[in-house]
KEKE-3310 file (N, C-alpha, C; in steps of 0.2 Angstrom, whole numbers, plus 5000, padded with zeros to 4 digits):
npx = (5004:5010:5018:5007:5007:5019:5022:5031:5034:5040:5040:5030:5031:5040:5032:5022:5031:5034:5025:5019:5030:5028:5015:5021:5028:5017:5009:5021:5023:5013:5010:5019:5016:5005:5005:5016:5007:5002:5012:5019:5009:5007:5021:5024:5014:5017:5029:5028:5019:5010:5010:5020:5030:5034:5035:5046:5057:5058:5064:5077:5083:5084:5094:5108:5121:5132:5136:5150:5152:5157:5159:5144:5141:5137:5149:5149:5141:5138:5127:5121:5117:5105:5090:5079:5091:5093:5080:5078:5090:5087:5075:5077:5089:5088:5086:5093:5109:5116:5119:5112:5102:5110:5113:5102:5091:5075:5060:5049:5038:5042:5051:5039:5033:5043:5044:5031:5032:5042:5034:5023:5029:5043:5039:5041:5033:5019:5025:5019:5019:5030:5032:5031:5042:5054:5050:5053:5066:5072:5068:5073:5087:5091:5086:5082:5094:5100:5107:5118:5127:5142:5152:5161:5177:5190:5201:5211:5215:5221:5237:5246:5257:5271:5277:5293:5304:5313)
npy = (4994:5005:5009:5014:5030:5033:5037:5040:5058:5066:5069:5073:5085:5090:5092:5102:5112:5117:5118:5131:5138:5140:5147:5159:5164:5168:5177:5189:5188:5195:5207:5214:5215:5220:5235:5239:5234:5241:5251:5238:5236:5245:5248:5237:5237:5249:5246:5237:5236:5241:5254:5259:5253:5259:5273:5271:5264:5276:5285:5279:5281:5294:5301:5307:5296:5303:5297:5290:5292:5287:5292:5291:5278:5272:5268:5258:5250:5249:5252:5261:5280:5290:5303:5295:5282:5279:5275:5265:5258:5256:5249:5238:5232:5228:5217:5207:5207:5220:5216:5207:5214:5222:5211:5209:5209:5219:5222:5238:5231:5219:5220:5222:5212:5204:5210:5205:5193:5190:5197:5190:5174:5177:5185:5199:5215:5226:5239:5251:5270:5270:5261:5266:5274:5264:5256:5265:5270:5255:5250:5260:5261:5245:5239:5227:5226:5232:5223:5218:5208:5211:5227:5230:5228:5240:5239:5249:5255:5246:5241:5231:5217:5210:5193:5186:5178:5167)
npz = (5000:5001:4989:4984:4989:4984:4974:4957:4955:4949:4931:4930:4937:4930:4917:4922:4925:4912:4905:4913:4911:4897:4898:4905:4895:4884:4889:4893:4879:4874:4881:4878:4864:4864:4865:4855:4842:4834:4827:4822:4813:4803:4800:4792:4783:4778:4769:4763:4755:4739:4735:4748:4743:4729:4736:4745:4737:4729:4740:4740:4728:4728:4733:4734:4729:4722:4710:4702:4684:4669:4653:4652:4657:4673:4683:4694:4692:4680:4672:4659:4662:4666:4670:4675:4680:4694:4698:4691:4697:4710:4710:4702:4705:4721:4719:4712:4701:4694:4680:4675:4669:4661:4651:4644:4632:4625:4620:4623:4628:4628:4640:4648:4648:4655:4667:4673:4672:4682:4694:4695:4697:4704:4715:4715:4719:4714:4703:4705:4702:4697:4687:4675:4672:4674:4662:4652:4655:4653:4638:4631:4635:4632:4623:4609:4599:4583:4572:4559:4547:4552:4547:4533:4530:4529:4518:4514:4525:4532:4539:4533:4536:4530:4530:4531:4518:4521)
capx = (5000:5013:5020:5005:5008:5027:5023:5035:5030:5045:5040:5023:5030:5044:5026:5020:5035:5034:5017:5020:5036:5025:5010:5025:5030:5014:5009:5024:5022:5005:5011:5026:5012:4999:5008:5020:5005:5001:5017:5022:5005:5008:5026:5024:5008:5017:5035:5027:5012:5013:5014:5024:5036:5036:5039:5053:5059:5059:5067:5081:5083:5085:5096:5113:5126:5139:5139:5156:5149:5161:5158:5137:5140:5139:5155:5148:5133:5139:5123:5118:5117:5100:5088:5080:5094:5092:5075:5079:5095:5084:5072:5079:5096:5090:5086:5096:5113:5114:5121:5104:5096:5113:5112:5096:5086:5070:5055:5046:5033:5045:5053:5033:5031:5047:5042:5026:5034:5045:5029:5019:5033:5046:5038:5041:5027:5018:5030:5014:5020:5037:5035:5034:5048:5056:5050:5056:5073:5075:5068:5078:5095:5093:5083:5086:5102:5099:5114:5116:5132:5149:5153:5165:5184:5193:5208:5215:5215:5224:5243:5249:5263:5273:5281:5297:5301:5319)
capy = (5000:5011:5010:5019:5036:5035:5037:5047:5064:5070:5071:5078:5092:5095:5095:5108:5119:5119:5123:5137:5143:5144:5153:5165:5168:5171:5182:5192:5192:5198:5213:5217:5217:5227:5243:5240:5231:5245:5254:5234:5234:5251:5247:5230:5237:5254:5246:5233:5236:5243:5263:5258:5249:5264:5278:5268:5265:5284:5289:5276:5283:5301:5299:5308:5295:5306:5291:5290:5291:5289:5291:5289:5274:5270:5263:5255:5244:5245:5253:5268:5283:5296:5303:5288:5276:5280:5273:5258:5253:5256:5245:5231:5227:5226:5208:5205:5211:5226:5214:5204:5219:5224:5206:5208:5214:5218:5230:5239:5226:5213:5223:5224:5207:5200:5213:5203:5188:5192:5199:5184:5170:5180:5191:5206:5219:5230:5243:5257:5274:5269:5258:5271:5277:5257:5256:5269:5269:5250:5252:5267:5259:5240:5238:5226:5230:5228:5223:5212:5204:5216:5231:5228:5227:5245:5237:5252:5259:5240:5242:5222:5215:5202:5189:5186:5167:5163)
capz = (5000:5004:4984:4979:4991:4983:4965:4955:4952:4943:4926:4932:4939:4921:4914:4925:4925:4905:4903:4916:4907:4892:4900:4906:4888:4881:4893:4891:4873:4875:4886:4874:4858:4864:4863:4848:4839:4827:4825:4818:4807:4800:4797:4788:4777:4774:4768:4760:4751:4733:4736:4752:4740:4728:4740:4749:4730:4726:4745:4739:4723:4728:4740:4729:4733:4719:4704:4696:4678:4662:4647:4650:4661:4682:4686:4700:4688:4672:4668:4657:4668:4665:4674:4678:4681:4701:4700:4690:4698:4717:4709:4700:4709:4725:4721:4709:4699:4686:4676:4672:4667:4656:4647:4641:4626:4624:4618:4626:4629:4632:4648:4651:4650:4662:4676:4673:4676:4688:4700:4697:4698:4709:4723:4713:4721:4708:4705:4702:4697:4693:4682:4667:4672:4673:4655:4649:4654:4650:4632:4629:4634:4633:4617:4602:4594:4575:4570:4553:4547:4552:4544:4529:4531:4525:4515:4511:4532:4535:4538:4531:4538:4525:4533:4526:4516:4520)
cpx = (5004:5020:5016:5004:5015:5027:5028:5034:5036:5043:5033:5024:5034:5038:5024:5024:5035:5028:5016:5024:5031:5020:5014:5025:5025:5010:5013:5024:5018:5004:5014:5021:5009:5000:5010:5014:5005:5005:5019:5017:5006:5016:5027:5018:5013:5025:5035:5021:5014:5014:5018:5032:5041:5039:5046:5058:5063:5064:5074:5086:5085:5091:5102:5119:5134:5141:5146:5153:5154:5159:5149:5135:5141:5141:5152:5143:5135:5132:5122:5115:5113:5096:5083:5084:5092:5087:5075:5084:5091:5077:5075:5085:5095:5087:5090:5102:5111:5117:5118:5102:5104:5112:5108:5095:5080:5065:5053:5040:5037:5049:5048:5032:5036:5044:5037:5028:5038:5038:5024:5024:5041:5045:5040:5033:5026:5022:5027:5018:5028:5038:5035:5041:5055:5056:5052:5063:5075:5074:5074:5087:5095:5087:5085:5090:5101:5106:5115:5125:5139:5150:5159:5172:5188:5199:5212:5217:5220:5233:5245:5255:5264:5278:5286:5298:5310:5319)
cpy = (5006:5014:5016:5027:5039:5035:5043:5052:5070:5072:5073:5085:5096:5097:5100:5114:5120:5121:5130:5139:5145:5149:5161:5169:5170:5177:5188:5195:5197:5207:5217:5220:5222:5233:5247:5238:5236:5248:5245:5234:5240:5251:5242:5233:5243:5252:5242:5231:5241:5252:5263:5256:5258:5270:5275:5266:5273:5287:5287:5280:5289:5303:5299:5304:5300:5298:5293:5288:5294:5286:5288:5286:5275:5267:5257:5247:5242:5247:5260:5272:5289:5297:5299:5282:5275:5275:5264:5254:5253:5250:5239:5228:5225:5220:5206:5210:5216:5223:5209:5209:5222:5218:5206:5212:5215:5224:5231:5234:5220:5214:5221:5217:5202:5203:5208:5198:5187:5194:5191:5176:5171:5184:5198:5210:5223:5234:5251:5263:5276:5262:5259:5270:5271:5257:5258:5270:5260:5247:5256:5264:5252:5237:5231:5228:5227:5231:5215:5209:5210:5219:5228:5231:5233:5243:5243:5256:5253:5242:5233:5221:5209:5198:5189:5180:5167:5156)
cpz = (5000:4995:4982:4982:4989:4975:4963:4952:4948:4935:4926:4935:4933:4919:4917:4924:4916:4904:4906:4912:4900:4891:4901:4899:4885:4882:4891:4883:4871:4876:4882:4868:4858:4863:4857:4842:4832:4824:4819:4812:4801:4796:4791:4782:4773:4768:4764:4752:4744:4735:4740:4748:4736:4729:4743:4741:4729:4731:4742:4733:4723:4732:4735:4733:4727:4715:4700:4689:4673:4657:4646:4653:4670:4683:4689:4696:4682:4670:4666:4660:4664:4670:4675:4680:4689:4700:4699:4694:4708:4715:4709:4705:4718:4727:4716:4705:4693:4679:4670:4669:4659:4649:4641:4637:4626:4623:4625:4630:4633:4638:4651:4654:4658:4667:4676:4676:4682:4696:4701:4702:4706:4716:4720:4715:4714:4709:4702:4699:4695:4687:4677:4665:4673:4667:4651:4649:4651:4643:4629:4628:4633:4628:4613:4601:4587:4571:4564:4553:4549:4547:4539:4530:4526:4523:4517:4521:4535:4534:4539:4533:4532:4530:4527:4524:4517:4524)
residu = (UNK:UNK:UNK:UNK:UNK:UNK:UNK:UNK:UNK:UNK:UNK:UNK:UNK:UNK:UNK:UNK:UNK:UNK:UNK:UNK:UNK:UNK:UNK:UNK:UNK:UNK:UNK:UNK:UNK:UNK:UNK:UNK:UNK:UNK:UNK:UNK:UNK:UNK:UNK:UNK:UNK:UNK:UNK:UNK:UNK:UNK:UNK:UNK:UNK:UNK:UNK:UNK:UNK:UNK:UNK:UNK:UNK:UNK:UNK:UNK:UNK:UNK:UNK:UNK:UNK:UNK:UNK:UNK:UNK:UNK:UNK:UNK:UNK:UNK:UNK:UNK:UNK:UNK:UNK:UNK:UNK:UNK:UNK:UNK:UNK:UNK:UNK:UNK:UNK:UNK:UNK:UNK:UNK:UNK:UNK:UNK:UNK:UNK:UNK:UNK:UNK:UNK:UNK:UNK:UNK:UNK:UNK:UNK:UNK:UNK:UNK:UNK:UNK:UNK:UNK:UNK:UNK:UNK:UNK:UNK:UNK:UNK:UNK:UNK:UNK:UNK:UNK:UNK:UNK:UNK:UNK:UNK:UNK:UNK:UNK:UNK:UNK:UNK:UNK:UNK:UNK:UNK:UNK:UNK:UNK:UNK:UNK:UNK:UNK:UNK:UNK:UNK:UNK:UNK:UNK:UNK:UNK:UNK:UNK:UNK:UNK:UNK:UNK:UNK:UNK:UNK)
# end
């Protein structure tokens, strides 16, 4: 008789102390949320949401870091330097290199259509009223290149070397 006043209540009191340590923490969390809750909804909607994108876009964009630009180009990118490039290079690269966007060709439409894919497939946010201004500089500078077979060889501009024959 005297087993069943001696049971082991060790892993009945672990269990207790963890269910308490969790009440603790949610508690706590609870307490910590309440206050910050709408500074965090306000930050996550305003920083994330499509105008939240744009505007944080454009701050980024403005924001004169002094581009080493020669000869038309941004050292830094390697991409063609106008008044759009800020917006594109604060859009585009900060998922990816300026070197994807230098690679490529394509019309207008076909810019149109990769952001498309890019938003659908990628997590790209709509990129509202910048993305004229997307189009247009990537159109402008990263077009087609209609280039047919190389330019014909100036004989007369060629200085020939003869080998000698002995």
């Amino acid at each position: 008789m005297e087993d069943n006043y001696n049971m082991n209540t060790g892993p009945l009191w672990s269990l207790l102390k963890s269910l308490l340590m969790f009440t603790v923490l949610c508690v706590v969390g609870v307490v910590l949320y309440l206050p910050m809750g709408e500074y965090i909804s306000q930050w996550g909607e305003s920083k994330y949401s499509n105008d939240g994108l744009a505007k944080y876009t454009e701050e980024r964009a403005s924001v004169d870091r002094g581009p080493d630009v020669v000869d038309g180009i941004d050292v830094a990118s390697g991409m063609v330097y106008d008044e759009n490039f800020k917006v594109v290079k604060a859009t585009c690269t900060s998922c990816h290199s300026s070197k994807l966007i230098i690679q490529n060709r394509a019309t207008r439409e076909g810019w149109k259509d990769m952001i498309k894919w890019m938003q659908e497939t990628q997590g790209l946010p709509e990129l509202g009223t910048l993305e004229p201004k997307v189009l247009d500089y990537l159109s402008a500078h990263y077009a087609p290149e209609k280039t047919g077979r190389r330019a014909n060889l100036d004989i007369e501009a060629i200085e020939w070397y003869v080998l000698g024959q002995e």
